[in-house]
N, C-alpha and C positions, 0 to 999 in steps of 0.2 A: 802306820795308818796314813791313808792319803791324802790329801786335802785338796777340797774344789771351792772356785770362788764363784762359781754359777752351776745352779742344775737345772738341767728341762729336761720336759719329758715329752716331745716329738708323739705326734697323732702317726704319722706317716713314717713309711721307711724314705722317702726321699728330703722332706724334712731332717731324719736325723743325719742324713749323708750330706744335704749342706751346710748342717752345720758340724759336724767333724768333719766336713773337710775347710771349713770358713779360715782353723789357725792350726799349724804342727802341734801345739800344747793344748786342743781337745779332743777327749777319749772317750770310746764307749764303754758304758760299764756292761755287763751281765753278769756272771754269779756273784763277782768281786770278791773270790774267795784266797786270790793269790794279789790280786791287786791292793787290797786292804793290808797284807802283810809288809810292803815297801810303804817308803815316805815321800813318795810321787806328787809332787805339785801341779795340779791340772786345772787349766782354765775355766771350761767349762766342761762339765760332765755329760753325758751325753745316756739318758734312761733311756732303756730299748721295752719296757716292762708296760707300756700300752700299745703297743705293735702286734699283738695278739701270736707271737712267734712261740707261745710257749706249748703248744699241740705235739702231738702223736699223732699221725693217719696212716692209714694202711688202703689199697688199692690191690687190684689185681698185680699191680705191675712191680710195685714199688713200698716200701716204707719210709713214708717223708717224715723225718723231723724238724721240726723248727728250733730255730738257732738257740731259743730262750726257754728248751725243754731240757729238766735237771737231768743230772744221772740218775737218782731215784725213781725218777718217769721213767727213762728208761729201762732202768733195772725190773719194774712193774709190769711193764705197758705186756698187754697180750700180743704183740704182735713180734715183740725183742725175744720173747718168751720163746713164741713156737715156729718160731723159722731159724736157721742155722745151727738146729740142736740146741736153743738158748743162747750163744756164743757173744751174744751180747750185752745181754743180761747177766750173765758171769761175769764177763769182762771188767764193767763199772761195778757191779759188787763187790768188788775187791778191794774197792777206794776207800780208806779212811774209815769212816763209820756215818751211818744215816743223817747224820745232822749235816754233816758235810757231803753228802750226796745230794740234800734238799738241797746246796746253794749253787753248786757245780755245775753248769751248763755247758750243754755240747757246742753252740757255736763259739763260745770264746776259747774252749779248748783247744778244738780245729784249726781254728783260727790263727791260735798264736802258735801253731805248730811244735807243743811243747815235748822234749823229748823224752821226757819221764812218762806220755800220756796212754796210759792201758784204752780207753775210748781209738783213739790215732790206732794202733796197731790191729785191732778186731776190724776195724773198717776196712782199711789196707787189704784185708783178703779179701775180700769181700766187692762186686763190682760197684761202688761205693762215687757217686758225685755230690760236687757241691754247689751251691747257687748263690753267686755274689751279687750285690746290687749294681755295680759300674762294669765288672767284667764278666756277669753272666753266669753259666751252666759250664762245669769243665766237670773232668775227671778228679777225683781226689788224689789222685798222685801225680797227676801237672799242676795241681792247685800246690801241693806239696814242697815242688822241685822250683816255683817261681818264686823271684824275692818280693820282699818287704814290700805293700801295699796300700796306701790308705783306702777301704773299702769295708764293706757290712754284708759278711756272710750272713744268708737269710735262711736257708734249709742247706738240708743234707739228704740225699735221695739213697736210697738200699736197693737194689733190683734184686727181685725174690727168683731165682732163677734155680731153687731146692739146692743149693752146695750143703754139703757135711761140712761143720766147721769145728774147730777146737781151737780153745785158747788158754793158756799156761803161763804162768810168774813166778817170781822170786820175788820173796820179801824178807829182811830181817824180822820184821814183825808184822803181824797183821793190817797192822793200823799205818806200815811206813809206806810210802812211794816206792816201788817196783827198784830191783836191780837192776834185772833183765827180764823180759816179756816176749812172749811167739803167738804168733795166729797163723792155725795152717787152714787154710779150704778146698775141697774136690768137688767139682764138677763135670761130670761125665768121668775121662779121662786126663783131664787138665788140672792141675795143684798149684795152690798157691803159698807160699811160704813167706812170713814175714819176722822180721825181728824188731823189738826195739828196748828201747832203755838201755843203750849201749854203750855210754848215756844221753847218745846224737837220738834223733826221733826216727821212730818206725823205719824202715827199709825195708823190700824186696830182697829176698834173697833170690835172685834170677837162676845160679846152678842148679839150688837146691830144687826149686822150682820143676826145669826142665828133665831133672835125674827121675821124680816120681814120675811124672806122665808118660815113663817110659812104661811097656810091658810087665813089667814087675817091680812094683814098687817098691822101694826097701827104706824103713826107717831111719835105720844108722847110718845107712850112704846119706840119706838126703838130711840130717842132722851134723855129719864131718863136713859136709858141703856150706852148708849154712854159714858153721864156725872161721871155716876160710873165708870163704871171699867176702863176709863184711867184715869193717873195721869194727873197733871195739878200744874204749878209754876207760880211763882209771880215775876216780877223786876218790873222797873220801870214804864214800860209804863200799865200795869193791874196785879192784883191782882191773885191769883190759885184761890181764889171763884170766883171771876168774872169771870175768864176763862169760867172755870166751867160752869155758870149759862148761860155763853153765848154759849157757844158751846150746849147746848141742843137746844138750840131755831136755831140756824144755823140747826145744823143735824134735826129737824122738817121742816124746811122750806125748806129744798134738799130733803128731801121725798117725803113731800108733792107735790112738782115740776117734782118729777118721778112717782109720783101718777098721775097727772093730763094728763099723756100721754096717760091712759087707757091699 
């Protein structure tokens, strides 16, 4: 459990960004569902829970979430529901169990770029940005690919642009954190192929990628492709071959489930 020697709870988002940024040892909380598990001594806490970040909206354009909306929302929300086939409403239903979906928020997820995160990987296909308080509006996988940041992710944008989407896991057990994870997307002609829990965070698979949006798409090409050219490591819970072996047959089976849309 962690401990703090001040908490506030900031009216404004630029309020709470001067003051995480005021010392290196103040943090912002949202779900505190993995922060609560270490023994982290932090100055001042930093509550994002009157910031009104915790919304669903939906637009012609777009699905915006706010940083301080659960997976549970998400997993609900009508809007997660009937666009991408579901694909993102599966996605987080797969996390742990309800109680722990109520605390799990999507911007500290994002955020900490963590690489076990089923939410991270369904986005990735997805033409997916995000909105930072200090650096603005970027894509999700330049927000991805830059380092460490003191900043306060505020939304996450979805552009509804009709892709077919499928998303696939591995888990020892229902209720455990993912082995390996795939999100594949089509749009028109163009696929996107993602992996993660490998047990680095989300990736593009770029070959895989580029083999579908060829004239004939093929499953198992774009599934052997996958398997190469990302890396893939090993601790405790599976092996880098087994990753590996498994994440081909995940990325087959999200294909072939974007295939079957016609």
């Amino acid at each position: 459990m962690f401990t703090a020697r001040e908490l506030v709870r900031p009216q404004t988002v630029d309020e709470a960004y001067r003051i995480l940024t005021e010392r290196p040892d103040n943090v912002l909380l949202g779900g505190c569902a993995f922060l609560r598990m270490g023994a982290r001594k932090i100055a001042t806490a930093v509550d994002l829970s009157r910031l009104g970040l915790d919304h669903i909206g939906e637009t012609a354009e777009f699905i915006e979430l706010g940083a301080m909306a659960t997976f549970r929302a998400v997993e609900t929300h009508p809007a997660c529901r009937d666009n991408f086939r579901g694909m993102l409403s599966r996605a987080v239903g797969n996390v742990i169990g309800v109680q722990f979906r109520n605390l799990v928020t999507v911007g500290a997820t994002v955020y900490a770029k963590y690489g076990f995160s089923d939410l991270i990987t369904a986005l990735l296909a997805l033409d997916t940005e995000v909105a930072l308080h200090a650096a603005g509006r970027m894509p999700l996988a330049d927000f991805l690919d830059k380092p460490p940041a003191r900043d306060i992710l505020t939304h996450i944008y979805i552009k509804k642009d009709g892709r077919a989407a499928a998303y696939q896991s591995l888990r020892n057990s229902a209720s455990d954190f993912p082995l390996v994870n795939a999100a594949v997307a089509r749009r028109d002609g163009d696929w996107t192929v993602v992996v993660g829990a490998r047990p680095a965070r989300a990736q593009l698979a770029r070959a895989a990628s580029q083999a579908l949006s060829g004239p004939w798409p093929d499953a198992a090409t774009a599934a052997a492709l996958a398997a190469d050219e990302l890396a893939f490591g090993g601790n405790v819970k599976a092996s880098a071959g087994y990753r590996r072996a498994m994440a081909a047959v995940l990325v087959r089976r999200a294909v072939e489930e974007v295939l079957s849309c016609g």
